[in-house]
C-alpha atoms as one frame of an Amber mdcrd trajectory, in Angstrom:
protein
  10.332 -22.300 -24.360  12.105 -24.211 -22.071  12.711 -23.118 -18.001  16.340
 -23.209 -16.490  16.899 -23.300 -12.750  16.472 -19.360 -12.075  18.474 -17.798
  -8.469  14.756 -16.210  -7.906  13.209 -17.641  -4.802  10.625 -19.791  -4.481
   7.052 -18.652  -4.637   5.496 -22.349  -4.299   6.780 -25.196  -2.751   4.513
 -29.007  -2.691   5.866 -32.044  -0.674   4.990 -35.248  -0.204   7.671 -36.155
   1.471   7.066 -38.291   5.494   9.653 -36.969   6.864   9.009 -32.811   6.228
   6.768 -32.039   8.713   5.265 -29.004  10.286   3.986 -28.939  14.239   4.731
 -32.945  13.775   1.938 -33.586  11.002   3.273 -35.182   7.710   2.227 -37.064
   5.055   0.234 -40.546   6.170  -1.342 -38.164   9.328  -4.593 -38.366  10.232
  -6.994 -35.458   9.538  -7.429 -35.783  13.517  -4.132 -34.988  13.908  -3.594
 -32.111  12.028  -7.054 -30.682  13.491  -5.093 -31.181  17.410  -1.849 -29.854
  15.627  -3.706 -26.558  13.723  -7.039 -25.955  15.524  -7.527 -22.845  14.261
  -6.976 -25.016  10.373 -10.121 -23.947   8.048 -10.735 -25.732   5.089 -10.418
 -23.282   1.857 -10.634 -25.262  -1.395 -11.011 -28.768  -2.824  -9.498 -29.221
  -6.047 -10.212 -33.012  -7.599 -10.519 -35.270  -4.301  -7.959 -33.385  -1.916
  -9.989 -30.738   0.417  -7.061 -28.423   0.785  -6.863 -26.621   4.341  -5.395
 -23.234   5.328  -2.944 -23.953   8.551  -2.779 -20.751   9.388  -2.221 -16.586
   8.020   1.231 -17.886   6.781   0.947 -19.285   4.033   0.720 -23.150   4.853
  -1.608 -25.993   3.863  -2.423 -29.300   3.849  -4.140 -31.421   1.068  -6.091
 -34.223   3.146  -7.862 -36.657   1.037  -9.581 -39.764   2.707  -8.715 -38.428
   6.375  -5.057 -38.391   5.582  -2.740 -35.684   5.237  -1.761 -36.125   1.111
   0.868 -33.272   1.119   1.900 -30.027   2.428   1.991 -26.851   0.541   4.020
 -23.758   1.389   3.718 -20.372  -0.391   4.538 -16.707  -0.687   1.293 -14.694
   0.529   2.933 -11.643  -1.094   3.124 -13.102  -4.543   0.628 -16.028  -4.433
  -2.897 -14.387  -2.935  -6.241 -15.815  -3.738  -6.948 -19.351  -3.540  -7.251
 -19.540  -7.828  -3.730 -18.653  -7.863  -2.947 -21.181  -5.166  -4.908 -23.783
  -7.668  -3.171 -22.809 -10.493   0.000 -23.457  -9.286  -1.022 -27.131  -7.549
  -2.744 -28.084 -10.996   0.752 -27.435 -12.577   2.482 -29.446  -9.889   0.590
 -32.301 -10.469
């Protein structure tokens, strides 16, 4: 079965794009960076070699790997809630 572009909204979105940004950390920042930009930032999970952090209740992380920021992750706490699901859904981005 193959998936069409749906008008649902998007539960899950993954960039590693430089230039999206959130509180001016990116891909390429440091890990010291994002710590000064999110202090309140707790790691949650580590999945391979990326130690993926929480930014806040909102539904926002960061993949650092190496003391760089690797990507950014945004999701829907209402639909994606525990941090297997969260996994799940980075796995299949890969």
């Amino acid at each position: 079965v193959e998936g069409k572009p749906g008008d649902d909204p998007a539960l899950f979105l993954l960039t590693t794009h430089e230039k999206l940004k959130a509180r001016g950390v990116g891909r390429g920042a440091t890990d010291a960076a994002l710590r000064k930009a999110f202090p309140q930032a707790k790691s949650w999970f580590v999945l391979g070699h990326t130690n993926y952090t929480r930014l806040g209740p909102a539904g926002l992380l960061a993949g650092v790997k190496n003391g760089r920021v690797r990507n950014l992750v945004v999701y829907d706490v209402e639909k994606v809630r525990t941090a297997a699901a969260v996994k799940g859904w980075l796995r299949r981005s890969a």
